[in-house]
VODOZA-314874 format. One record per residue: residue in three letters; x, y, z of N, C-alpha, C in turn. Coordinates in pm, 1 decimal, m for minus. Layout:
! residues N
NODE; ALA; X; Y; Z; X; Y; Z; X; Y; Z
...
END
This chain:
! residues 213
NODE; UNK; 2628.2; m16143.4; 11661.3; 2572.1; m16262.2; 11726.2; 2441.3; m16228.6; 11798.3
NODE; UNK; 2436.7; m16118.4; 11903.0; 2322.5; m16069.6; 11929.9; 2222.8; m16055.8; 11826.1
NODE; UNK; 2220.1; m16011.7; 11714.9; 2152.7; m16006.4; 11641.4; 2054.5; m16099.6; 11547.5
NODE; UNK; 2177.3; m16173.5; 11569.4; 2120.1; m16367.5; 11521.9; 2051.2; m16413.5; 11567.5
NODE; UNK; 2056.4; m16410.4; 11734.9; 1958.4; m16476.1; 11845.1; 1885.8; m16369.1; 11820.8
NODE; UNK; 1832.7; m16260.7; 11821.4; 1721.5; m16220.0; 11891.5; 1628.0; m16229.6; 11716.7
NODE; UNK; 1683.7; m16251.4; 11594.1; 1624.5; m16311.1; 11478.1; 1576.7; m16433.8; 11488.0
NODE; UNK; 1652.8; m16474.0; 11529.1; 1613.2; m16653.4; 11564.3; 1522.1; m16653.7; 11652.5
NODE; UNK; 1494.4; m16591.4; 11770.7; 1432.9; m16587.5; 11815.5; 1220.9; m16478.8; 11789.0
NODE; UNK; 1257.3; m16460.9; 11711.8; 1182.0; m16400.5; 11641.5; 1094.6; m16477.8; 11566.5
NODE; UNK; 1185.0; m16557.2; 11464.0; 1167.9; m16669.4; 11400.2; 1065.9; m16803.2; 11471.4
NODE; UNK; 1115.7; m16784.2; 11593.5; 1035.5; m16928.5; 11630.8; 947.6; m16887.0; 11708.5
NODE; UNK; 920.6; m16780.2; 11751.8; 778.3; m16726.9; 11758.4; 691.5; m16689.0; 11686.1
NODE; UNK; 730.9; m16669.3; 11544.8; 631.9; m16637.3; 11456.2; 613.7; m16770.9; 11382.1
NODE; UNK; 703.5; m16884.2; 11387.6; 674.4; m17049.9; 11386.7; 532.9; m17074.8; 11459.6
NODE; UNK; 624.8; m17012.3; 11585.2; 439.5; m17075.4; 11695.9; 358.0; m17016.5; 11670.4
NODE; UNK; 327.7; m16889.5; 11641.8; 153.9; m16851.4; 11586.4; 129.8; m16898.1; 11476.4
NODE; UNK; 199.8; m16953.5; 11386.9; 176.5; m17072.2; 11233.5; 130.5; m17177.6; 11332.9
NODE; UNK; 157.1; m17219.9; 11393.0; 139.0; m17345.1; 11445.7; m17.1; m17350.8; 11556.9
NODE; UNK; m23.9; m17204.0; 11655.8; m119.6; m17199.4; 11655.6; m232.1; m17197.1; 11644.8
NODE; UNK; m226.0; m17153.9; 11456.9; m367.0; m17110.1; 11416.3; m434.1; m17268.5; 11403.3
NODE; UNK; m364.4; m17357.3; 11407.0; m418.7; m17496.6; 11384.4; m471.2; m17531.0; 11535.8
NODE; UNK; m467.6; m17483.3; 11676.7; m460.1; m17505.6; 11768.4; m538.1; m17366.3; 11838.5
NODE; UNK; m658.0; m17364.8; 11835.9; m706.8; m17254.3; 11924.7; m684.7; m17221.6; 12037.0
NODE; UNK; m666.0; m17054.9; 12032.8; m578.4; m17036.5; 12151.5; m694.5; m16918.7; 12280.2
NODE; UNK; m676.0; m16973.8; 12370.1; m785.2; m16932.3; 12492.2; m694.4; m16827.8; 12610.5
NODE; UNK; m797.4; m16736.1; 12609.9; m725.5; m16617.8; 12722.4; m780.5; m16694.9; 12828.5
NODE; UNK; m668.7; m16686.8; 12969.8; m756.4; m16750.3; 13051.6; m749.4; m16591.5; 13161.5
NODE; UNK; m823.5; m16617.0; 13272.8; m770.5; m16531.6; 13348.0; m888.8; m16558.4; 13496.8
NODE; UNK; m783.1; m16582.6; 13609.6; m813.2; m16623.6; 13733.9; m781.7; m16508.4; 13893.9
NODE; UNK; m912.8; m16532.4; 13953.7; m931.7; m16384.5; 14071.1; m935.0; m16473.8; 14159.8
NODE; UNK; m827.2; m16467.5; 14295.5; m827.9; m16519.6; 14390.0; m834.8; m16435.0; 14535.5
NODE; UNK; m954.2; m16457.7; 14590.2; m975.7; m16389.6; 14748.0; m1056.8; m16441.7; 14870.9
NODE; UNK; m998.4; m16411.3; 14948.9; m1072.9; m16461.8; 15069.8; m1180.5; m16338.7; 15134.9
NODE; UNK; m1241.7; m16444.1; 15236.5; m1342.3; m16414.4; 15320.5; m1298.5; m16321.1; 15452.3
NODE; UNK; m1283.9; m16190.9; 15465.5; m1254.5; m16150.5; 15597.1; m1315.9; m16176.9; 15775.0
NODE; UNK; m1432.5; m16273.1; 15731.5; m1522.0; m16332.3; 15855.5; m1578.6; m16470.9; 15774.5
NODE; UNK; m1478.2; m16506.5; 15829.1; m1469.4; m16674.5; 15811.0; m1647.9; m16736.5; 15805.7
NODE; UNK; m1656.8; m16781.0; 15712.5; m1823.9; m16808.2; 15757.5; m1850.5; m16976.8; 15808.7
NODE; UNK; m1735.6; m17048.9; 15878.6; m1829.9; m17164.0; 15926.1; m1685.3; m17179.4; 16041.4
NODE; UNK; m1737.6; m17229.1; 16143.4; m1585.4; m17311.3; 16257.2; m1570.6; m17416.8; 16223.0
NODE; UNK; m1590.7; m17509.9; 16073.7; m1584.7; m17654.1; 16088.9; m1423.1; m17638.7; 16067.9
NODE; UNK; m1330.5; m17744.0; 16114.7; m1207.9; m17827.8; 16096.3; m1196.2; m17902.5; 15983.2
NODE; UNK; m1111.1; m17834.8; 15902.3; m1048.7; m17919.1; 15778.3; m1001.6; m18043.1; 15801.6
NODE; UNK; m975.0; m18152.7; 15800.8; m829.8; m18263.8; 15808.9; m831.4; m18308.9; 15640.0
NODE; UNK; m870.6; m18320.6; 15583.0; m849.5; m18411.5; 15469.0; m725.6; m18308.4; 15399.9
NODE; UNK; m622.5; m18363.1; 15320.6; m526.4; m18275.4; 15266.7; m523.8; m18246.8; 15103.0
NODE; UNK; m538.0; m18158.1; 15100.6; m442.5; m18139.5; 14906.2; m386.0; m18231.5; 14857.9
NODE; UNK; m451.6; m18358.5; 14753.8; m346.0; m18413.9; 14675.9; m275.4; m18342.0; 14566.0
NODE; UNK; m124.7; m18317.8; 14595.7; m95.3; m18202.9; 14501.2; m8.0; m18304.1; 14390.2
NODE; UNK; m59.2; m18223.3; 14281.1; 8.1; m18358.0; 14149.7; 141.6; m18332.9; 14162.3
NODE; UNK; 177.3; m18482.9; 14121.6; 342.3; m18496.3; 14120.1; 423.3; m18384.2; 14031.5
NODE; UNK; 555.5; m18367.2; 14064.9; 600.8; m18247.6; 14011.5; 623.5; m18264.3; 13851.8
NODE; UNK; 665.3; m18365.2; 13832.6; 656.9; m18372.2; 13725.0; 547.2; m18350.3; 13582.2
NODE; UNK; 402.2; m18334.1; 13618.4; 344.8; m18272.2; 13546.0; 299.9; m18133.6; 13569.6
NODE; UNK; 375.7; m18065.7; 13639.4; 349.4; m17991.8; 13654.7; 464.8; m17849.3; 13611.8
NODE; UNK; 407.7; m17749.3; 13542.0; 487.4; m17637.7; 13484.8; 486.8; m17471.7; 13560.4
NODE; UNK; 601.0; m17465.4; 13602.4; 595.6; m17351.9; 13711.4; 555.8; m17227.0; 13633.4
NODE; UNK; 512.2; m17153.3; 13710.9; 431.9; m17043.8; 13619.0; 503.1; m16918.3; 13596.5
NODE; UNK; 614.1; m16884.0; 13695.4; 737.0; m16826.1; 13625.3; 843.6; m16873.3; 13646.9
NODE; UNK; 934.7; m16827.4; 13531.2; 1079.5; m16889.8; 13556.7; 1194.6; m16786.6; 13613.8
NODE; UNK; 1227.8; m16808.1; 13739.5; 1315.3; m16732.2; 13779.2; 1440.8; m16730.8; 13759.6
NODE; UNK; 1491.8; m16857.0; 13717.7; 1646.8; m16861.1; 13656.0; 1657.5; m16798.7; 13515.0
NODE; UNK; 1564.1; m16771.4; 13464.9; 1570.6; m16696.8; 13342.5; 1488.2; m16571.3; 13343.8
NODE; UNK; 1490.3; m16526.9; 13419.7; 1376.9; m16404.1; 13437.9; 1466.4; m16244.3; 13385.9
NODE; UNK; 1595.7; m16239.8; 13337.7; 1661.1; m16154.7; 13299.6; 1712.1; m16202.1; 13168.0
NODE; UNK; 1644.0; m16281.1; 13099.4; 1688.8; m16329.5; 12973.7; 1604.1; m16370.4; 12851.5
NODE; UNK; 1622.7; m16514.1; 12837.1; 1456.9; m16562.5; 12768.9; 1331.3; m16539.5; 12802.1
NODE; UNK; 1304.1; m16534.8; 12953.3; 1179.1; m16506.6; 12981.3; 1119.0; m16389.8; 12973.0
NODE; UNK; 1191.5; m16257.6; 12896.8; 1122.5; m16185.4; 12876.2; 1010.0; m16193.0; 12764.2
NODE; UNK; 1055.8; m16299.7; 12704.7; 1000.9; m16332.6; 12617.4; 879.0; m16378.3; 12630.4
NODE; UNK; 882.4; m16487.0; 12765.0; 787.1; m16592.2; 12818.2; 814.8; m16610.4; 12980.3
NODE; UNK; 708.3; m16582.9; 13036.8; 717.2; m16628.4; 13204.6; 726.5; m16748.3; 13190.9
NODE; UNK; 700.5; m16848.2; 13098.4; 640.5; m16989.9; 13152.0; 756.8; m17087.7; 13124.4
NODE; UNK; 745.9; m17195.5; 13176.2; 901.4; m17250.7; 13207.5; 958.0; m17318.7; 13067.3
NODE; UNK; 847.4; m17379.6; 13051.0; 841.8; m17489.0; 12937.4; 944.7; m17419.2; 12798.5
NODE; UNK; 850.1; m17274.0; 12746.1; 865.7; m17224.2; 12625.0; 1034.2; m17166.2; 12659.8
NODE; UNK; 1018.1; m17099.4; 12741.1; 1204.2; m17039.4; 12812.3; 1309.6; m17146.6; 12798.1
NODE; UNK; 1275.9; m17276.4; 12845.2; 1353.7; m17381.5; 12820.2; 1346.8; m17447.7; 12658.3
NODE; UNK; 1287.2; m17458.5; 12634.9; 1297.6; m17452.7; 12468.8; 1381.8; m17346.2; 12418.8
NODE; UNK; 1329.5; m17263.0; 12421.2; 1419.5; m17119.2; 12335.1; 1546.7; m17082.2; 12398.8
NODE; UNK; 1573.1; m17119.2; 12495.0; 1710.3; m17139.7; 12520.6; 1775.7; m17192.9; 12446.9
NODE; UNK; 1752.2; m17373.3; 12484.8; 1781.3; m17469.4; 12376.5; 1847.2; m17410.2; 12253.3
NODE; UNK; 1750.2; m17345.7; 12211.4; 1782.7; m17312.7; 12050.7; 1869.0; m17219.6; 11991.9
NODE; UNK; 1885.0; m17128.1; 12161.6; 1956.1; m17000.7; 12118.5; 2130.7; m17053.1; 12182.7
NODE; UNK; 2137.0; m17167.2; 12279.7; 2259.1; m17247.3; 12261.9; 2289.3; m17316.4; 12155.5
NODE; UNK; 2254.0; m17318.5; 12072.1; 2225.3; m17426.8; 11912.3; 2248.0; m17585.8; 12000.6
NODE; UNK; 2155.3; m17634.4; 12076.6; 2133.9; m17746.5; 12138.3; 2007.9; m17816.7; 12042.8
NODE; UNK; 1993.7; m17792.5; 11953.6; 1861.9; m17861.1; 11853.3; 1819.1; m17988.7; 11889.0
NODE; UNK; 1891.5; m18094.8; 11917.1; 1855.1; m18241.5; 11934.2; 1779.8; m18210.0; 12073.7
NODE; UNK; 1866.6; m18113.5; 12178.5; 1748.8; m18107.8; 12310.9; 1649.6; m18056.5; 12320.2
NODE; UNK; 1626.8; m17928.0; 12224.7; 1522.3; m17844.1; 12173.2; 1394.4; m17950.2; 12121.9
NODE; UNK; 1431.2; m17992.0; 12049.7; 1337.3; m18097.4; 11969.0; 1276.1; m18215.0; 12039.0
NODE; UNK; 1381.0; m18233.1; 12167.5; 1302.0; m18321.0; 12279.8; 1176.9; m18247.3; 12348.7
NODE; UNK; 1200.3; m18155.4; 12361.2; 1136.8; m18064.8; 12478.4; 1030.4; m17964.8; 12391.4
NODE; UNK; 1049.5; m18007.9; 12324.7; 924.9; m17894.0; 12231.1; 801.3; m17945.2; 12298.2
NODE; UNK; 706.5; m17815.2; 12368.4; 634.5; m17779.4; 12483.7; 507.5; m17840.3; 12343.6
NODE; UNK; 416.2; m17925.9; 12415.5; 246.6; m17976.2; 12288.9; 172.7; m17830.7; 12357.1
NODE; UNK; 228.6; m17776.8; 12470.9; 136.9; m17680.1; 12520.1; 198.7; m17531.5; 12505.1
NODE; UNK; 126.3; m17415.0; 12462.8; 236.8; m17273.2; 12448.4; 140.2; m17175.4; 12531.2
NODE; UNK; 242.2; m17083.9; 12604.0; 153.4; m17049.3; 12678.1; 212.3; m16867.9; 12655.7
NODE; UNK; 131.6; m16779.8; 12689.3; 192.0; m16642.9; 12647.4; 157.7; m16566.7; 12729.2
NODE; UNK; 222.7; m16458.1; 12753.3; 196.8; m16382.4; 12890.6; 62.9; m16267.9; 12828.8
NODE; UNK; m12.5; m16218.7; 12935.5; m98.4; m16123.9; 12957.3; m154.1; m16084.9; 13043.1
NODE; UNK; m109.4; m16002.7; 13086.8; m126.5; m15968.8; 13223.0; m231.4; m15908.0; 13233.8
NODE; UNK; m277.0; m15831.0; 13189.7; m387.0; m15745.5; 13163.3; m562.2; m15824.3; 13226.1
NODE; UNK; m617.6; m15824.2; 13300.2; m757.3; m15889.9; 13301.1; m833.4; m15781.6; 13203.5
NODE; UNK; m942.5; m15836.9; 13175.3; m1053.7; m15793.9; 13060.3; m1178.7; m15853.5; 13101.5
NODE; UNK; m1229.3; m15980.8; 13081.0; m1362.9; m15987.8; 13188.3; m1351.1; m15982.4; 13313.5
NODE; UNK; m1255.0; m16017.9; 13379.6; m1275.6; m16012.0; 13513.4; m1234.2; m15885.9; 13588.4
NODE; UNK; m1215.8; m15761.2; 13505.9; m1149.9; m15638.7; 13568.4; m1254.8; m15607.9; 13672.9
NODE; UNK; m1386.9; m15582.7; 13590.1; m1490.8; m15530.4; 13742.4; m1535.7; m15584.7; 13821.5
NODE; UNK; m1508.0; m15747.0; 13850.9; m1524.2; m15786.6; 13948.7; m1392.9; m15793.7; 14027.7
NODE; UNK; m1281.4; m15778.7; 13997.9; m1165.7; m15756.6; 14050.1; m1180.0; m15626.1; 14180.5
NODE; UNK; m1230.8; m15518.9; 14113.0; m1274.6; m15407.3; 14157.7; m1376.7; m15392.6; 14230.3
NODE; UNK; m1457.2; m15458.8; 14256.7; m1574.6; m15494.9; 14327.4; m1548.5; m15575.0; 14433.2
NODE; UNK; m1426.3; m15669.5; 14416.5; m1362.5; m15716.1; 14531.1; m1273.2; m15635.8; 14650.3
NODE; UNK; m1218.9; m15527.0; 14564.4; m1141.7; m15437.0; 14649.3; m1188.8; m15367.7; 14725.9
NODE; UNK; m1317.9; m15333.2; 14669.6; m1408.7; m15245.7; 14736.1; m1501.6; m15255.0; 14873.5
NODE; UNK; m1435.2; m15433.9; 14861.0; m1599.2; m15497.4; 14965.9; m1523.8; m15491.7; 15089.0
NODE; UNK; m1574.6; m15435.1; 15201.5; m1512.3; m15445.5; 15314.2; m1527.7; m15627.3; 15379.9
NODE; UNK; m1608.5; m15716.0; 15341.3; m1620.0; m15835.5; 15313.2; m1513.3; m15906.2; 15276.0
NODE; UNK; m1411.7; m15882.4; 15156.7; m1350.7; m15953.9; 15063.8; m1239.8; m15891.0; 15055.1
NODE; UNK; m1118.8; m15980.0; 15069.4; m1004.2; m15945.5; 15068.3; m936.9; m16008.2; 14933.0
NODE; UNK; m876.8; m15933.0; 14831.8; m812.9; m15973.1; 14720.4; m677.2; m15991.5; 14741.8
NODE; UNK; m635.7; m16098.3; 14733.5; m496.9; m16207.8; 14703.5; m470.8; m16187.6; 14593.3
NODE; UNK; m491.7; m16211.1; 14451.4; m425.2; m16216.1; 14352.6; m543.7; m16197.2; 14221.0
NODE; UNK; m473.8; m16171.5; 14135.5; m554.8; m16201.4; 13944.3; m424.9; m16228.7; 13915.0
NODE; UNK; m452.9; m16324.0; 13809.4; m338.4; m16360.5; 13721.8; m436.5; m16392.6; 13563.5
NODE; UNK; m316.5; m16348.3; 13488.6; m411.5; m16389.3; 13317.1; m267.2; m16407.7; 13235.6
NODE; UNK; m357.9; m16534.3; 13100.0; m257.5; m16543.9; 13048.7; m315.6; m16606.0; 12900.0
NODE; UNK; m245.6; m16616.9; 12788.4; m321.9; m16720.6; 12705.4; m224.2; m16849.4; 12657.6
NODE; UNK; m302.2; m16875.0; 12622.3; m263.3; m17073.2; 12614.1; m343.4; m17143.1; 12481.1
NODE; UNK; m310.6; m17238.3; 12456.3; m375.1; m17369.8; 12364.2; m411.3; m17437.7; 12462.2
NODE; UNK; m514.8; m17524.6; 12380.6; m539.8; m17653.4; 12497.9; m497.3; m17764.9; 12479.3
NODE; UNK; m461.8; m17846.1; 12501.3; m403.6; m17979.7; 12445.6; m521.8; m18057.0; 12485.2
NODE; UNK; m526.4; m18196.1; 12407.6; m545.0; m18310.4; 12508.0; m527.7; m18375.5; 12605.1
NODE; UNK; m581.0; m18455.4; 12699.3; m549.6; m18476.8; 12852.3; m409.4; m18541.4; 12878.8
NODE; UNK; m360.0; m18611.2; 12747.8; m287.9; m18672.7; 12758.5; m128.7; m18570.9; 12760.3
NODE; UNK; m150.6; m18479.7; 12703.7; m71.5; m18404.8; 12703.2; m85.6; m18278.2; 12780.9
NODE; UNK; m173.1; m18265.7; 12855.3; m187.4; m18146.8; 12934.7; m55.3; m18179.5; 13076.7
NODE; UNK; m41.0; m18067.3; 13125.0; m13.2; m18061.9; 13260.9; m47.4; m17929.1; 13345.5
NODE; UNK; m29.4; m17946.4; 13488.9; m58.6; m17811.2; 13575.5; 31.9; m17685.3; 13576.9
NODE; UNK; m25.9; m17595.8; 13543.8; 29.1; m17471.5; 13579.7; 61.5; m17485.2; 13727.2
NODE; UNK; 160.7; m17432.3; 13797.9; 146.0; m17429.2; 13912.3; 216.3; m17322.4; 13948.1
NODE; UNK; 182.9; m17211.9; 14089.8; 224.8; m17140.8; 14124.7; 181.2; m17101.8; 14273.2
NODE; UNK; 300.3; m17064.2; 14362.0; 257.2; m17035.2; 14499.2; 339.4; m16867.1; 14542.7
NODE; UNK; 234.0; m16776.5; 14607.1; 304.7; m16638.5; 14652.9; 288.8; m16697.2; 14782.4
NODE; UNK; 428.3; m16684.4; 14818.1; 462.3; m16657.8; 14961.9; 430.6; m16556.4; 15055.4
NODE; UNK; 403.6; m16421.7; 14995.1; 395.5; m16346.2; 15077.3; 235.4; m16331.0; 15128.7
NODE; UNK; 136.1; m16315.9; 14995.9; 41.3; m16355.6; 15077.9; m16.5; m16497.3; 15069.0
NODE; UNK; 45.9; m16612.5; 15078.6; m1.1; m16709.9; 15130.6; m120.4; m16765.2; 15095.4
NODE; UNK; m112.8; m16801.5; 14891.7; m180.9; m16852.3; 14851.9; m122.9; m16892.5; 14716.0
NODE; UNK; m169.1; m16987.4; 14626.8; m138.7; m17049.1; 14523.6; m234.2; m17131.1; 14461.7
NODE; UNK; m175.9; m17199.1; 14326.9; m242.5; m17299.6; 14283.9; m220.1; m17404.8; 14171.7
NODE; UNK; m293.2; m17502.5; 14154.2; m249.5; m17569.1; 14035.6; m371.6; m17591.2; 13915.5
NODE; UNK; m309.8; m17539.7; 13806.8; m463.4; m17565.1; 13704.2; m396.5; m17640.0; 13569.7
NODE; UNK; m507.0; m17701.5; 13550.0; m443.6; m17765.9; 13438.4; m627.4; m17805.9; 13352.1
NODE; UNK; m570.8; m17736.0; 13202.3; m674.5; m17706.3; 13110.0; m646.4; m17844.0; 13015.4
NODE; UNK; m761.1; m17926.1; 12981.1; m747.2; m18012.0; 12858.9; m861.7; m18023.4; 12790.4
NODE; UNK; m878.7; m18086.4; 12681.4; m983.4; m18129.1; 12596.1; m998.8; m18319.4; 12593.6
NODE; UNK; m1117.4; m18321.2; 12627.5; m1140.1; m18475.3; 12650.0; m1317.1; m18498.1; 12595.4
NODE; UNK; m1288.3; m18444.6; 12430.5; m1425.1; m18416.4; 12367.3; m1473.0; m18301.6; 12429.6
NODE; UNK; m1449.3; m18242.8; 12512.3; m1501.5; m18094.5; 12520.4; m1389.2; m18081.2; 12646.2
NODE; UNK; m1388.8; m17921.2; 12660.0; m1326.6; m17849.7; 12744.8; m1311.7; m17875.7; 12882.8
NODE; UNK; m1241.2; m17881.3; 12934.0; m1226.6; m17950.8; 13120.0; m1089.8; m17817.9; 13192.4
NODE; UNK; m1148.9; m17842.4; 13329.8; m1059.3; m17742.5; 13401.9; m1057.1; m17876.6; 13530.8
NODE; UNK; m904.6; m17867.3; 13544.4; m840.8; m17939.5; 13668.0; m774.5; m17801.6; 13770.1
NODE; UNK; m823.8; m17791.6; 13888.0; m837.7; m17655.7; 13960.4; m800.1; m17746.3; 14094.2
NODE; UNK; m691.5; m17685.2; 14149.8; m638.1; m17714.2; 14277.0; m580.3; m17586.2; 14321.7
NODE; UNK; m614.7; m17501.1; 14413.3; m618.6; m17361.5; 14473.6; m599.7; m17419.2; 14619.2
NODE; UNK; m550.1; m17318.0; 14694.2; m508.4; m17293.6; 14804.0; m459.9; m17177.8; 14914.7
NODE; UNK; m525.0; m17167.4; 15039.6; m484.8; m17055.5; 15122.7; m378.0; m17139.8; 15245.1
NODE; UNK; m327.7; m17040.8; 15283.9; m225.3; m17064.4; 15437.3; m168.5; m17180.0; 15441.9
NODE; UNK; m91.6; m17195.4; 15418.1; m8.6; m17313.9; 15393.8; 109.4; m17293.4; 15427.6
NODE; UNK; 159.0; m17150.5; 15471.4; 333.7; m17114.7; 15500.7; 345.2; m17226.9; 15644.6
NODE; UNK; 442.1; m17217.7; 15639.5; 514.4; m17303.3; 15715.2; 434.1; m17467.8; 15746.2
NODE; UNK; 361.5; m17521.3; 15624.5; 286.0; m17654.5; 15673.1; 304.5; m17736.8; 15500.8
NODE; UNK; 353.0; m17790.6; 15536.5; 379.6; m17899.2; 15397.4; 239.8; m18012.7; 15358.6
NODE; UNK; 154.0; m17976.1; 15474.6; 13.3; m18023.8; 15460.0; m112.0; m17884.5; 15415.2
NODE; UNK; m201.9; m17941.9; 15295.4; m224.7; m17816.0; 15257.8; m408.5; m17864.7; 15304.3
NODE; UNK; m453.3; m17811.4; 15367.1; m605.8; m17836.9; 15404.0; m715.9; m17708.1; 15402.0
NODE; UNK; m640.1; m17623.4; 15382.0; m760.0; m17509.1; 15326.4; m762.9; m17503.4; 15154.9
NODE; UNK; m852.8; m17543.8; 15108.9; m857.8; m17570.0; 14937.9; m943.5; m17606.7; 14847.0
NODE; UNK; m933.2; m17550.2; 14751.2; m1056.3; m17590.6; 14676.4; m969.6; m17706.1; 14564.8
NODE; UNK; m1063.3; m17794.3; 14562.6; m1031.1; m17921.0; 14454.4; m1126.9; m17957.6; 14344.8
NODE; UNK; m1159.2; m17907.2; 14218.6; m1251.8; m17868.8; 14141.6; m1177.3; m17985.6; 14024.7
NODE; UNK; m1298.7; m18046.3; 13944.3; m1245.8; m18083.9; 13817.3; m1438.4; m18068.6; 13771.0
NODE; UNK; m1388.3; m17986.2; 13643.2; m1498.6; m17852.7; 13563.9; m1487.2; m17900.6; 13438.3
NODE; UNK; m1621.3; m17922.4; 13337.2; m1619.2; m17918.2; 13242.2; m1675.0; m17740.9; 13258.6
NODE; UNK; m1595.2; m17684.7; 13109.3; m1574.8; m17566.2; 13089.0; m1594.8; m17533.9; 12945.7
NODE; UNK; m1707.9; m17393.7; 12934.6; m1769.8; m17351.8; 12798.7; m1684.8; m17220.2; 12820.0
NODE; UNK; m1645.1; m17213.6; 12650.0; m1603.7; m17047.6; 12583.8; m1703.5; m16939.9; 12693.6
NODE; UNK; m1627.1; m16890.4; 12675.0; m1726.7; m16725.0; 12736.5; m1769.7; m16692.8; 12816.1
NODE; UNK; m1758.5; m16763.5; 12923.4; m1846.7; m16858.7; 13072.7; m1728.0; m16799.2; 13168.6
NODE; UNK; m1800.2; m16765.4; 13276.7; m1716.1; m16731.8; 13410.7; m1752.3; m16821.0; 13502.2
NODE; UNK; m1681.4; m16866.2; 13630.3; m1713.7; m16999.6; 13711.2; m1649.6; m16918.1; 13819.8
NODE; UNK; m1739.1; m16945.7; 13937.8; m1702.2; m16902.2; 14053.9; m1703.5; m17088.5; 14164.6
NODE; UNK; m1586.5; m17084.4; 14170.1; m1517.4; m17188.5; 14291.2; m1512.4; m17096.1; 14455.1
NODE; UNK; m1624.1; m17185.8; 14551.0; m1575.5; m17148.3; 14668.6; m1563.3; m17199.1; 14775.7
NODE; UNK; m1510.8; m17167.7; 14889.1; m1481.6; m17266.2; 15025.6; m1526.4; m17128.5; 15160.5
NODE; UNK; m1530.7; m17201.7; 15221.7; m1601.6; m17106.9; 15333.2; m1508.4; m16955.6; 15335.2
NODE; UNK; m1345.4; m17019.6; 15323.5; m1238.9; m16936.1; 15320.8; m1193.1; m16843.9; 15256.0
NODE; UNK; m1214.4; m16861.7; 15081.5; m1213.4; m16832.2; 15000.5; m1261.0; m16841.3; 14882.6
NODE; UNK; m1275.5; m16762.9; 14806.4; m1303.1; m16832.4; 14674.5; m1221.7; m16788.9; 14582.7
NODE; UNK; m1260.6; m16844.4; 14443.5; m1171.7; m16788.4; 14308.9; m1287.2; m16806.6; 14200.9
NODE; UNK; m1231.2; m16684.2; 14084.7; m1292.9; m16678.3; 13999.9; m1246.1; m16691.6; 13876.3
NODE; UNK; m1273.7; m16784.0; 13759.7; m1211.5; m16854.9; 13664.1; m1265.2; m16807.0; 13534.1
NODE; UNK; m1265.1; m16715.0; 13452.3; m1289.9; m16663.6; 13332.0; m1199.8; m16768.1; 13204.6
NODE; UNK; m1233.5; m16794.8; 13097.5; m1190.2; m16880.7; 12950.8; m1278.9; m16766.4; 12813.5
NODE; UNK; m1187.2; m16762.0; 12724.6; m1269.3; m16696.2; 12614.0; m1200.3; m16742.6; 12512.7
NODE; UNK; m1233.8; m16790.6; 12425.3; m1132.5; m16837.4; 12306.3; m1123.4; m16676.1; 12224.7
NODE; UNK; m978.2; m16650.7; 12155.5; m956.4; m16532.4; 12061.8; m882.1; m16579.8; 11934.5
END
C-alpha cells in the first residue's frame, strides 16, 4: 500500500509538470528587513486591510508537515494530494488548486543582496523566502500569506496576470500582540520577468525578485 501512494503520488506530480508546461512557471523570491534607526517620528493610524481569509493560502501547512507536505509546504497542493491518497476523488477534483506552487528555498538573485544586508550595521534581516509558482489570472489568483511570530513580521502576496504581470504585496512589521496592523507596506505592482523591485517604509523594506524558468 505504501508503495501505491507514494506511485500515485509520483504520478500526479509528474501530471502537474504536463500541465505546467502549458502554464509558465516563475521563481519568485522575497528579502524582508528593517531599518535599525528608524528614519522619520511620524505616527502611523491608518490600518492594514488584510484580505479576507478566504482568498488567501497559508504558506505552510502545519497539520501536514510530517506527511504530504514533504512533498509541498503550500496548503492548497497538500490538500489535494491528500484527497487522492484517501481515494476521496470527487473532493480532489473539487479542490484542484488553478494555482501550483513548489518549494525552493534556495535564493539565486537575491543571495548578494541578502548578504549585503547582514553585513550593514544599518539593516537588520528578518527573513528571505523563495519559491516557484504559475500565475493564474486575477480571477483565480489568491494571497500567499504568512506571519513569523518570533521575529514579528509577515505578509500577503498575491501574483496574477491581467494582460500583463501584477504583484498584490501586503507586508508587515510588529504586530505581536495588536490585531491592528499599521506598520506596512501596501503595494499593487505591475511586474516584468527579470526585474527586482525594492518596496519601502521608513521601517522597513522588502525586496521582490520574479524570473520566469
Amino acid at each position: 500500500m505504501k508503495y501505491f501512494k507514494f506511485s500515485l503520488i509520483i504520478i500526479l506530480l509528474s501530471f502537474q509538470h504536463l500541465k505546467a508546461e502549458n502554464n509558465d512557471e516563475y521563481k519568485i523570491e522575497i528579502v524582508i528587513f528593517n531599518f535599525n534607526t528608524i528614519l522619520t517620528d511620524e505616527t502611523f493610524y491608518t490600518n492594514l486591510n488584510k484580505p479576507d481569509i478566504n482568498e488567501t493560502i497559508e504558506f505552510y501547512d502545519t497539520d501536514l508537515i510530517n506527511n504530504v507536505s514533504r512533498y509541498s509546504k503550500f496548503e492548497n497542493v497538500s490538500r489535494y494530494i491528500s484527497k487522492i491518497i484517501k481515494q476521496e476523488y470527487d473532493i480532489a477534483k473539487s479542490i484542484y488548486p488553478s494555482t501550483w506552487y513548489r518549494e525552493s528555498d534556495k535564493l539565486n538573485i537575491l543571495q548578494n543582496f541578502t548578504n549585503n544586508i547582514s553585513d550593514d550595521n544599518n539593516l537588520k534581516l528578518l527573513g528571505h523566502h523563495s519559491w516557484i509558482q504559475n500565475i493564474p489570472e486575477y480571477n483565480k489568483s489568491k494571497y500567499l500569506r504568512f506571519k513569523n511570530d518570533d521575529l514579528d513580521y509577515g505578509f500577503y502576496l498575491k501574483l496574477y496576470k491581467k494582460r500583463f504581470l501584477h504583484l498584490d504585496l501586503k507586508t508587515f512589521i510588529n504586530q505581536k500582540g495588536n490585531n491592528d496592523i499599521k506598520i506596512f507596506i501596501d503595494k499593487e505592482h505591475r511586474v516584468f520577468n527579470e526585474e527586482i523591485y525594492l518596496f519601502d517604509h521608513p521601517e522597513f523594506g522588502i525586496l521582490f525578485s520574479i524570473y520566469k524558468i
